[in-house]
C-alpha positions as CSV (number, residue, x, y, z in Angstrom):
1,X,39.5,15.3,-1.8
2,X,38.9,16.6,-5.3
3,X,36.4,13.2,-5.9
4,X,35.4,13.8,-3.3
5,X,33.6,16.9,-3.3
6,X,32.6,15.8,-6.6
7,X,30.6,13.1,-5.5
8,X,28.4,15.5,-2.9
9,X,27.6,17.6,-5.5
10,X,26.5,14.7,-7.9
11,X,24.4,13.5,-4.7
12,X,23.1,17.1,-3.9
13,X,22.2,16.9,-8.1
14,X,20.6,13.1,-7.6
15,X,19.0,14.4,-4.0
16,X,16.7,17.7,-6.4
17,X,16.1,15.1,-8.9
18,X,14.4,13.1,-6.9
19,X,12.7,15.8,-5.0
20,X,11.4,17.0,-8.4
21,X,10.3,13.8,-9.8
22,X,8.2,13.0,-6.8
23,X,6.4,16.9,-7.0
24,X,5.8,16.5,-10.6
25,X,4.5,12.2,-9.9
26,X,2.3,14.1,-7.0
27,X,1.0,17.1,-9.7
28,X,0.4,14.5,-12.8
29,X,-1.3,11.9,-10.4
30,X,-3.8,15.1,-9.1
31,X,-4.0,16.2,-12.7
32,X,-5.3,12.5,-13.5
33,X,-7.7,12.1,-10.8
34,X,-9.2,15.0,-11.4
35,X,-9.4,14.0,-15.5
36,X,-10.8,11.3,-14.5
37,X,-13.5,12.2,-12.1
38,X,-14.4,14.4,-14.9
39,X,-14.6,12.3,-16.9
40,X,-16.5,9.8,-15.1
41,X,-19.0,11.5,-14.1
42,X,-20.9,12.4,-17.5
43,X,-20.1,8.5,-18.6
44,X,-22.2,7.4,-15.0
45,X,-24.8,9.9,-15.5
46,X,-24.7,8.9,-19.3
47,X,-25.4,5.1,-18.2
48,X,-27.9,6.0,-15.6
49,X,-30.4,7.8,-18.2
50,X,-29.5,4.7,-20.8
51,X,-31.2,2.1,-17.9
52,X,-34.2,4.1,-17.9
């Protein structure tokens, strides 16, 4: 019974892990885009007055 119960609450510890991993995944991918786009946008604007 003792392993059990010890098992659930490794699980329940796994289960917020996993829940956290994915939120922080979610906030660094946003972050990123968002970097990016940033980023991007000076390079394409950059190129654009370099072709004239």
């Amino acid at each position: 019974v003792i392993s059990n119960h010890n098992y659930d609450n490794h699980e329940t510890e796994v289960d917020i892990f996993n829940t956290y991993n994915q939120l922080l995944a979610c906030r660094i991918i946003r972050t990123a885009r968002i970097v990016l786009l940033v980023l991007y946008i000076p390079i394409f604007f950059g190129l654009d007055v370099l072709k004239r």
